[in-house]
C-alpha positions in Angstrom: 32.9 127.3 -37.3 30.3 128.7 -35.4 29.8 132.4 -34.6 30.2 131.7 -30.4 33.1 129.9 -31.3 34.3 132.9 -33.6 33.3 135.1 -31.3 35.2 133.3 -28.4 38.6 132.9 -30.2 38.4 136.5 -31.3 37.6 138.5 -27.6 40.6 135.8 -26.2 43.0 137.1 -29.0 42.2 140.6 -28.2 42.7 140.2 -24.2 45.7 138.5 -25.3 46.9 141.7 -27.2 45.8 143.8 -24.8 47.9 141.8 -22.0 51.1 141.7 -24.3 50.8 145.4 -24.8 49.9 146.2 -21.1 53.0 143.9 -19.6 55.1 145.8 -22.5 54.4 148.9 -21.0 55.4 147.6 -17.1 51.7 147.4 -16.2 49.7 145.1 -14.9 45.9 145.3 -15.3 45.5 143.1 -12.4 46.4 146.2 -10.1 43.3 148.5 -8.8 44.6 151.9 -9.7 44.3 153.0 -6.2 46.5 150.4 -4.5 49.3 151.0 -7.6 49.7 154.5 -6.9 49.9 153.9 -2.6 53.4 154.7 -1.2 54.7 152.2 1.4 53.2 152.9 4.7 56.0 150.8 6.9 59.2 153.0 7.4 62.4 150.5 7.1 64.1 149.8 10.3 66.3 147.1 12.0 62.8 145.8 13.2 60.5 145.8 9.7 63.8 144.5 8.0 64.3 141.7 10.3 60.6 140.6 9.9 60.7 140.8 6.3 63.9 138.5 6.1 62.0 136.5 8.5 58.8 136.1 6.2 61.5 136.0 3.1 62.9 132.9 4.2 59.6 131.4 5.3 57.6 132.2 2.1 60.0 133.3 -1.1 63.1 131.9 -0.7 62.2 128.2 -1.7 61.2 129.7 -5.1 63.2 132.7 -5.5 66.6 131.7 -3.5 68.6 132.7 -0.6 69.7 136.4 -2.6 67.0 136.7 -4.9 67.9 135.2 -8.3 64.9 133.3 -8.8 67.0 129.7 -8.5 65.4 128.5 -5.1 65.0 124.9 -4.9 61.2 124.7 -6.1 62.3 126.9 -9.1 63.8 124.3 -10.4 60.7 122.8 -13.7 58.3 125.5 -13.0 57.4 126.8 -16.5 58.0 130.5 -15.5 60.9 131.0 -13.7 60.8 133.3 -11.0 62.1 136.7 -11.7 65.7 137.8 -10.7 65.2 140.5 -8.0 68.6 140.9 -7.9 68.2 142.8 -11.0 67.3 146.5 -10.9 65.5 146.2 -14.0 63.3 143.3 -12.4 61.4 146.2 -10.2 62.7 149.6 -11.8 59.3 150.4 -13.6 57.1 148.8 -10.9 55.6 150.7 -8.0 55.3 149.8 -4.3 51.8 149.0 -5.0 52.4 147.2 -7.9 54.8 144.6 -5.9 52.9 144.9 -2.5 49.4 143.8 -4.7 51.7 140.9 -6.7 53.2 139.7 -2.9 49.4 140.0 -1.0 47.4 138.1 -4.6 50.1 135.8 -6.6 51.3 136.5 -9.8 51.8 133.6 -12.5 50.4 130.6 -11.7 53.4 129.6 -9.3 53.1 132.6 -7.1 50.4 131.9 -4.4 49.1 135.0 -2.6 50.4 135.5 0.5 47.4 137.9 1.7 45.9 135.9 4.4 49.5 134.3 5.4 51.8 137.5 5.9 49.7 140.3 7.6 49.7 143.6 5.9 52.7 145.6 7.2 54.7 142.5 6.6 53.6 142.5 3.3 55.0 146.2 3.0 58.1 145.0 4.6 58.8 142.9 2.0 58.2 145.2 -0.8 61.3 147.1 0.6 63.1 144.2 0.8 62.8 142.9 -2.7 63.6 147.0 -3.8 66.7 145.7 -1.4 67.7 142.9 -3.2 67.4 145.1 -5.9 70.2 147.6 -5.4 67.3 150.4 -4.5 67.9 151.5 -0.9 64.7 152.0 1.2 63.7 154.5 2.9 66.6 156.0 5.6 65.6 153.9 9.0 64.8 156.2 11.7 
């Protein structure tokens, strides 16, 4: 074997461990430090929660199902399943950056990005609706 090759198979199995380690720990490298660490700008009301539900149903639910449970219709022989948000361990370590940056780029290679398709605040809006589905309440609404 060849020392590129070497050298190739040995920087992939280190990423590897250093993804396995960083997903471990409820990171995700992906994230700029400075969007993982930004509170959620949108305060919840009747009006932010009935666009999310509205985006919800346009964009998430044909993968992860009318309540959340990852058992949508196109779930169904995807490789990954998509998480259970229903579960409050699905989201408890995350930040609202952290799933705002997953909902605006993709995450896995089923999850598209949905930055240039929801605008930013709804983006946000759904970040407190998956905390929702969730069992965290948002914010009070005003």
């Amino acid at each position: 074997m060849n020392r590129f090759v070497m050298g190739l198979a040995a920087a992939a199995t280190a990423g590897g461990l250093a993804w396995v380690l960083i997903s471990a720990l409820g990171g995700d490298a992906r994230v700029p430090p400075d969007i993982a660490g930004r509170p959620n700008p949108v305060l919840w009301s009747a009006a932010a929660e009935a666009s999310a539900r509205e985006s919800y149903r346009g964009r998430c639910l044909q993968c992860h199902g009318e309540s959340g449970k990852g058992d949508g219709p196109s779930a169904t022989g995807q490789s990954e399943p998509p998480p259970d948000l229903t579960r409050p361990e699905t989201l408890a370590k995350k930040t609202d950056g952290e799933i705002f940056w997953a909902i605006t780029k993709g995450r896995r290679p089923a999850m598209p990005g949905f930055e240039s398709k929801i605008p930013e605040e709804g983006r946000w809006g759904l970040v407190h609706l998956v905390r929702l589905m969730s069992g965290f309440a948002p914010a009070p609404r005003p």
